[in-house]
C-alpha positions in Angstrom: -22.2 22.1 -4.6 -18.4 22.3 -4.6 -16.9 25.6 -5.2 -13.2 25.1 -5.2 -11.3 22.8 -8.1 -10.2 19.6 -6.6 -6.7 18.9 -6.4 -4.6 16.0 -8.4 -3.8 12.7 -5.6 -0.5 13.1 -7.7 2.3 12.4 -5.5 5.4 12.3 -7.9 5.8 8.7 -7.7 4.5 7.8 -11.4 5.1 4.3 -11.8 2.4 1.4 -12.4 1.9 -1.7 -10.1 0.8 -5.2 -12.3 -2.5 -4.2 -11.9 -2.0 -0.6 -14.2 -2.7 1.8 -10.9 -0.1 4.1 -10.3 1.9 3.0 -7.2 1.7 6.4 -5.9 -1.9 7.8 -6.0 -3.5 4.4 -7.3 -5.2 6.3 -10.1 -6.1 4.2 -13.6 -4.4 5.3 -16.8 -7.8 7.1 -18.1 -8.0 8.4 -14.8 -4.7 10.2 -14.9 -5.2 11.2 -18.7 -8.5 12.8 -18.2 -8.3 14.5 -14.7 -7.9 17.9 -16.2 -11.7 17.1 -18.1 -13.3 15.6 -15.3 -15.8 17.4 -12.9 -15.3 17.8 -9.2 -17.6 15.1 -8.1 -16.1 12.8 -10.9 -12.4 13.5 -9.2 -13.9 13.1 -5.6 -15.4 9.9 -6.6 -11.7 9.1 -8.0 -10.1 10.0 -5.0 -12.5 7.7 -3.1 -11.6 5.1 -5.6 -8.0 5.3 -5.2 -8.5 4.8 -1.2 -9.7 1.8 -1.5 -7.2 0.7 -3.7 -4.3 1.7 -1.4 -6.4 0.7 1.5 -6.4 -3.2 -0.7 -2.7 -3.2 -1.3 -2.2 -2.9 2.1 -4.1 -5.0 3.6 -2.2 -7.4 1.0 1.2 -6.3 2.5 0.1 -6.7 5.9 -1.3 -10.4 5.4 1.8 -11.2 3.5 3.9 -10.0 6.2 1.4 -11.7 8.8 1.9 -15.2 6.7 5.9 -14.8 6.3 6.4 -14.1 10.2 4.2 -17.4 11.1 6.6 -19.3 9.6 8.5 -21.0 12.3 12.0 -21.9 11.8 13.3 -24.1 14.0 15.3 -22.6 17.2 18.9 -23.3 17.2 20.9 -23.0 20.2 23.1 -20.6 20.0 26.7 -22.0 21.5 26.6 -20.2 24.5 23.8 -20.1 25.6 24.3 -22.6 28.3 27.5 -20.6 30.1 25.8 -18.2 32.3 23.5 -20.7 33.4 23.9 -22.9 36.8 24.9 -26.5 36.6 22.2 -28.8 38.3 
């Protein structure tokens, strides 16, 4: 039994991703509208909810990150890199 309201994930940051979460709490559009009417275990399911989501996206950002720093360009000498070192 929960005795104390929960509180809104709200963060200020009300804008939605491509996938229609908000990018700050990762809440749905219903989930946002009806807060207020929901019951505490409905919001603590939400909450739950919206880990996984943020969780998700960054997992995404890592992998993408992970995937762009793999690429390999190819190594160009820089032109002096060759001065401090002893002639054989």
């Amino acid at each position: 039994m929960i005795f104390f309201d929960v509180p809104s994930p709200c963060v200020g940051c009300c804008q939605v991703n491509n996938r229609g979460y908000c990018k700050g709490c990762y809440r749905s559009r219903d989930e946002r509208f009806y807060w207020q009417q929901m019951t505490a275990d409905q919001k603590i399911k939400v909450i739950k909810l919206c880990r996984q989501r943020y969780l998700r996206v960054m997992r995404h950002k890592q992998h993408k990150n992970n995937q762009e720093s793999s690429i390999q360009s190819p190594q160009q000498q820089f032109i002096f890199d060759d001065i401090d070192k002893p002639k054989t």
